[in-house]
N, C-alpha and C positions, 0 to 999 in steps of 0.2 A: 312486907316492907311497904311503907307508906311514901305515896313520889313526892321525890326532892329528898329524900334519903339517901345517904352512900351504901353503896354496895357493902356485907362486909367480907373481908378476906378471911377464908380458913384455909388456911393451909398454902396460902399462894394460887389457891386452884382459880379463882377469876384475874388473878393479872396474870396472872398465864394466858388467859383466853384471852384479856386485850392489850398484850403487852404488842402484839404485833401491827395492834390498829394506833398506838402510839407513835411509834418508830412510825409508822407509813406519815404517820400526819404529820411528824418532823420532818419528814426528808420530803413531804408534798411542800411544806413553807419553804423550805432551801430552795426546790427547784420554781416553785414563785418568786422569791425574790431572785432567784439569775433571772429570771424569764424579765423580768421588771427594770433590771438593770439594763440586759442587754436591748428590750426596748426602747430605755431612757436614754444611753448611749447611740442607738438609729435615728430617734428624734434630732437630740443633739447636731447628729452629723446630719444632715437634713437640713438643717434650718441653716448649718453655718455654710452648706452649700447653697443655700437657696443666698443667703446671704454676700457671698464670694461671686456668684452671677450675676445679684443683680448690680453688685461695686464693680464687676468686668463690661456691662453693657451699657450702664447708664453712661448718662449724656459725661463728656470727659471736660476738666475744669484746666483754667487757666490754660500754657505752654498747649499742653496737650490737643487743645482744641486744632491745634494744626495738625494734621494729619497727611499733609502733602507738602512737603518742600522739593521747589525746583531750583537749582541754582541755573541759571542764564549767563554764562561769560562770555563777553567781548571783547574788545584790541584797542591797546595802545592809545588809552587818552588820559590827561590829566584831569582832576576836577578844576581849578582852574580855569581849563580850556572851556568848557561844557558848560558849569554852573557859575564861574569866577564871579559873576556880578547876577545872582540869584538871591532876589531880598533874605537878609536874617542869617545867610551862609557865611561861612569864614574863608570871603572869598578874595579878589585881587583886591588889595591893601588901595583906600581910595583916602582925599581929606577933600570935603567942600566940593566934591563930586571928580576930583581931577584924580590920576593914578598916580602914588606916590611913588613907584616903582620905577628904574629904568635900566635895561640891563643892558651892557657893554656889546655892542659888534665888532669887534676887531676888523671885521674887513672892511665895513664901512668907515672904521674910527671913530667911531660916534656909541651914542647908546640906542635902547627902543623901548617905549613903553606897549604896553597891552593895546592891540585895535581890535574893531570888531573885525571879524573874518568871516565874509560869504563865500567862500568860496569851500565848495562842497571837497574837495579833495586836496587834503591835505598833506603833507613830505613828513610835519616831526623832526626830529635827529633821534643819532644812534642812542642807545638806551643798556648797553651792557653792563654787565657789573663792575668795569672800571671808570665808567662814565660817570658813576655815582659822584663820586668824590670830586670829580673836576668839573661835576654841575656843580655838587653842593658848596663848596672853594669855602672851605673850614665854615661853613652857617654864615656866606653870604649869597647864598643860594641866585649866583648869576652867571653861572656859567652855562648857560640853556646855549645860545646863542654861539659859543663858541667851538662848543661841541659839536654842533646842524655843518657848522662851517669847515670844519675840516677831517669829518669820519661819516663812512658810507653812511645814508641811516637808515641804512635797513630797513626799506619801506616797503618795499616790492621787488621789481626786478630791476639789473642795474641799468639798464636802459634806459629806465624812467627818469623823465628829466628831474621830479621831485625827490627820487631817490637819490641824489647824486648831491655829495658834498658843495656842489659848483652850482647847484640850485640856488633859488632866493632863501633863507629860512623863511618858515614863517612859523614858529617856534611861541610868537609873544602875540598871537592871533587867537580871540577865542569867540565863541561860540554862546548866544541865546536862545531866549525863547521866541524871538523871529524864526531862527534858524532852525531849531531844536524844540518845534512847539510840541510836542507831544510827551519826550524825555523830561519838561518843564511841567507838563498836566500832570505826571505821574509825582511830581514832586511835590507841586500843589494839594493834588489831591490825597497821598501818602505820606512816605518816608523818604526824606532825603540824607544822606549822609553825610556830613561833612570833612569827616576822619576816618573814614577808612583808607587805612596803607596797605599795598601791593604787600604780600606777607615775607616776601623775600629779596631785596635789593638791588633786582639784579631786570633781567628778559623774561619773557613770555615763557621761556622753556622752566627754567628754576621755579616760576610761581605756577604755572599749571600742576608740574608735579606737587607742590608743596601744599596746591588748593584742596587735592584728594587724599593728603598722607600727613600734611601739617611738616616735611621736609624735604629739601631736596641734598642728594648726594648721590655720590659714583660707585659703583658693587665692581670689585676686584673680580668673583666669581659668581658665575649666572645661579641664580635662585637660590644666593646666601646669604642671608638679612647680613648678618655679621662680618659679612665683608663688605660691606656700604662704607662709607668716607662721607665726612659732609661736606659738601659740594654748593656754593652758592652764584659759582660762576657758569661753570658748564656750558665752555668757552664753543660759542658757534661753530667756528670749521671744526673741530673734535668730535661736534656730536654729530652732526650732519657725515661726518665719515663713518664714525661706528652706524649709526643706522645705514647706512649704502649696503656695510659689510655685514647687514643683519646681527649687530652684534649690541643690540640697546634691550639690557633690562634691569627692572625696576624692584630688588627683592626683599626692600623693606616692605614693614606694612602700610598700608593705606585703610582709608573710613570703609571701602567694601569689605573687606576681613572680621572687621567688627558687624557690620552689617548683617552680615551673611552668618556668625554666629547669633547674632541676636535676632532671627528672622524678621529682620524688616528687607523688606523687598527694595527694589533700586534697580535705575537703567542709566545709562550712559549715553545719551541722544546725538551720533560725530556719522558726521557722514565721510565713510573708508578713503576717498580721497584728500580729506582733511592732515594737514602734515603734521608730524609725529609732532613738532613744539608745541602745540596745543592738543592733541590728541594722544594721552600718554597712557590712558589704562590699559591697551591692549600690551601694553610691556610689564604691564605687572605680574609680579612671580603669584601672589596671593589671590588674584582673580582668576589664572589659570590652576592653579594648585585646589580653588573652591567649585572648579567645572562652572564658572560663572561668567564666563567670555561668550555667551549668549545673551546676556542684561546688554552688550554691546552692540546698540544697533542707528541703523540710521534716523536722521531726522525725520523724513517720514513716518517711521511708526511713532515719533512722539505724536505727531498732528491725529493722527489713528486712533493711537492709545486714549489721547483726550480726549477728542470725539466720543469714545465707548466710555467712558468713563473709568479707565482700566488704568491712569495712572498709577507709579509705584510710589510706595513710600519717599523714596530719597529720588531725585533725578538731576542729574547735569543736562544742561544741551550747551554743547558745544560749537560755536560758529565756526562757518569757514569764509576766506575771501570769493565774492566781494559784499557779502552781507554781514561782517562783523566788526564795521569800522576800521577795521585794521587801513592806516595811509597805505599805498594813496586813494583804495578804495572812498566812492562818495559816502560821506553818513548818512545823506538821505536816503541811500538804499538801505544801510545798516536801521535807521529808525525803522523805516518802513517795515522792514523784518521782524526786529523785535515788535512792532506793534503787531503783527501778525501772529506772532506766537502769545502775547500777553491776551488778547481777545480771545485767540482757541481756547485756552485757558479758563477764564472767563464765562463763556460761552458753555464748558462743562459739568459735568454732576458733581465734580470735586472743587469747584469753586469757594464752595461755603467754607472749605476746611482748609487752605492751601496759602503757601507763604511763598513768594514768587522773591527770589534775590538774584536785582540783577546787577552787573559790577563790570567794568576793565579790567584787566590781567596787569596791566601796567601803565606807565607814564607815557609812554611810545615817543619821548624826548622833548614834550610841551610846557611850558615853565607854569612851576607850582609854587607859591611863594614859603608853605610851610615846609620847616626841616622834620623830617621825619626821626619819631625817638627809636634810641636804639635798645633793643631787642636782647637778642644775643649777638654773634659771627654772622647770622643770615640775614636783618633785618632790623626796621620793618624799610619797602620802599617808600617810594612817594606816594604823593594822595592818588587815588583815584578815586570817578563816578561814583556812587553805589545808592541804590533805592531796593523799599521793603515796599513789595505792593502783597496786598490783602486785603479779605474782607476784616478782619479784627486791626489792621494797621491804624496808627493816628492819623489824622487827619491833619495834613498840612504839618506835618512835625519836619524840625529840622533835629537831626541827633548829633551830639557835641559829641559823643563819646569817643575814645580812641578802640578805634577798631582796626582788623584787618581778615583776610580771608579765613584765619584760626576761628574768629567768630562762628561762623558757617556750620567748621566742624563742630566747636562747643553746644551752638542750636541743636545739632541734630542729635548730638551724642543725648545732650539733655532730656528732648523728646523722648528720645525712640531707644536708647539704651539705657536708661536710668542714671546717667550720667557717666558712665564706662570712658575712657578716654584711652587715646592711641602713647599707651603708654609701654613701653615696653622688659617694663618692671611688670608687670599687672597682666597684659592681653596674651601670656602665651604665647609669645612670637618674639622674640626680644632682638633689639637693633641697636646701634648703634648713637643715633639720636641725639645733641645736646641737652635736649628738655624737653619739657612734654608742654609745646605749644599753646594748647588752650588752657591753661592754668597761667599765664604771665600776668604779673600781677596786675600790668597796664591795660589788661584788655577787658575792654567793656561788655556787655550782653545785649542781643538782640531782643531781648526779654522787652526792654523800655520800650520799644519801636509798636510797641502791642500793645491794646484796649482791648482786654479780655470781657471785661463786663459787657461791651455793647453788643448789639445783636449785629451780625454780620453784614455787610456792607455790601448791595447791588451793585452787580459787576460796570466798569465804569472806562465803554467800550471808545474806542476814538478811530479816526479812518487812517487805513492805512498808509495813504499817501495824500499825507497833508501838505497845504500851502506853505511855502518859504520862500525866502526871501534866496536858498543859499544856488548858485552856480558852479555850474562845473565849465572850469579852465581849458584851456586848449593843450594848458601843458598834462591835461589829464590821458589825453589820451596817447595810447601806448606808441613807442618810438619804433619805425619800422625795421 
């Protein structure tokens, strides 16, 4: 046979001899191509992990660049008082430089317009959830004055002469950047707000709870969401007695629930002497129910934490008297403080990434000329303070927007949960609740307050105990 000839077959006898080296080299190509897939498929998953890495490490856009939000809350001022005549602001109502405003004193029988007030320590009036309404005298927003005059105001203890209905008010007295130079830098140099409202209508107690949970309301049975009541009063001597008798908790959910599901880390910065009306998570059923009543620690370790650069993701500090302006506390010790805590800040590794919001809890009974819109049953209150300090913040912005402490939560939920809200349709935990606060239609985004394009902004450090014009009274000091 000459080559390149085919063999010939007689009889079957040579495919017989390579019938078996056929078969082999069919079933050699079959396990090549699995061999081939199942490489092509490792590739694959490879590249789309390499892929998935590098979309988890690289640098993070827009919102996300914040990586540290601290909320900072203080006591009882109105904006008004603080910013009322801060250029660009929508502040006390002025024509041709005079104040058009003048609200009635009954006891003097006269009225009073807005003065400036140096004088460091200040009385306020009462500020309860029935006061609202006979401030606001149907949207004639003049009843400041009358209310100082004849209900305790709740400023401190009764003793104090500014505490005491029989005081002078000084209600229509507010405060600059003579007084207030530093709260003023921050504004110049930041975010100022102009509309954010206390998120529930009422005292210090109703909006602290409401600051961490977006509600407040009363639980019939201890650690049973579904026996909460919504609650926007949470009438003083009521609560002050259930806590005596150890009998104050909180078993809706709050933003640490979500938190804590969605591991972002978080602390709660109150030093344990701090009174339960501002100091409300240790009565939360969901913070002890998630073994998370250790994130609860004192101010101290915030100054620590920032220091090492060990900040958490979400963090509260919570003041206590006589450093959180709360009347009749002086606010130059309250400024001096928060500048002390804005600088540590500042000062740390987490600077580049961190969105510092600081705010009042309430009105603490100081006349604000805007009527606050309504909400639902709880809300919203009066104006208070409120500034976004950051390295990504605008620069010298004033924000129109209406806002109120629900913002706070919507920031963060946005961040750091993908937008998850304290909803309790949705989070597995379900309450009670009239609505799910950071969805109202009125409420604006702390998104605007932010210049994501620029490159981060050198910390923009001030002393802690700056010059002012402001004094402290004689009736400051405590009555024997």
């Amino acid at each position: 046979m000459g080559q390149g000839r085919p063999l010939p077959l007689r009889n079957g006898t040579i495919w017989l001899a390579v019938e078996p080296l056929v078969r082999r080299e069919g079933f050699m190509r079959r396990v090549v191509a699995i061999l081939l897939a199942l490489a092509l498929a490792v590739v694959l998953f490879v590249v789309a992990l390499v892929a998935w890495q590098v979309t988890r490490t690289s640098a993070p856009v827009g919102i996300h660049k914040i990586q540290h939000v601290v909320i900072i809350m203080q006591e009882n001022r109105s904006f008004d008082e603080f910013f009322g005549t801060y250029p660009g602001a929508d502040g006390l109502p002025r024509k041709n430089g005079q104040f058009t405003v003048c609200v009635p004193d009954p006891r003097a029988h006269r009225c009073q317009r807005p003065y400036h007030d140096t004088t460091a320590d200040n009385g306020g009036g009462n500020h309860v959830f029935s006061d609202v309404a006979r401030v606001e005298n149907h949207g004639k927003m003049d009843g400041f004055i009358a209310v100082a005059e004849t209900e305790p105001r709740n400023c401190g203890a009764v003793v104090h002469p500014k505490c005491k209905s029989s005081g002078p008010p000084d209600v229509m007295g507010y405060h600059d950047g003579r007084d207030l130079p530093n709260y003023w830098a921050y504004a110049k140099n930041f975010v100022l707000q102009d509309h954010m409202f206390q998120n529930v209508s009422s005292w210090s107690f109703p909006g602290h709870l409401a600051m961490v949970s977006g509600w407040s309301a009363t639980c019939k049975r201890k650690d049973v969401s579904m026996s909460c009541a919504n609650d926007p009063v949470l009438d003083p001597a009521a609560s002050f007695a259930k806590q005596k008798k150890g009998r104050l908790n909180f078993a809706w959910t709050d933003l640490t629930y979500l938190l804590h599901r969605g591991h972002v880390s978080w602390k709660y910065y109150v030093d344990p002497q701090t009174p339960f009306i501002w100091n409300t998570l240790p009565y939360a059923t969901d913070v002890h129910m998630d073994g998370q009543t250790g994130n609860i620690q004192s101010i101290s370790h915030f100054y620590a934490d920032a220091r090492a650069g060990h900040l958490p993701q979400v963090s509260w500090i919570i003041g206590n008297d006589p450093y959180n302006d709360h009347p009749p506390s002086p606010i130059s010790k309250g400024q001096s403080n928060i500048t002390l805590q804005i600088n540590t800040i500042m000062r740390s590794p987490a600077w580049n990434n961190t969105a510092i919001l600081l705010a009042w809890d309430d009105w603490g009974g100081f006349y604000d000329h805007v009527i606050p819109p309504k909400v639902d049953g709880n809300g919203y209150g009066f104006r208070v303070p409120a500034l976004v300090i950051s390295p990504y913040a605008r620069r010298g912005f004033i924000d129109h927007q209406t806002l109120s402490f629900d913002a706070y939560l919507k920031f963060i939920e946005d961040d750091f949960l993908g937008g998850r809200r304290l909803d309790p349709k949705k989070d597995g935990r379900p309450d009670r609740r009239p609505d799910v606060r950071e969805n109202a239609g009125i409420l604006g985004t702390l998104d605007k307050d932010f210049d994501f394009q620029q490159a981060p902004r050198k910390a923009f450090l001030l002393p802690t105990n700056p010059k002012t014009d402001l004094r402290i009274t004689a009736l400051a000091k405590p009555a024997p």
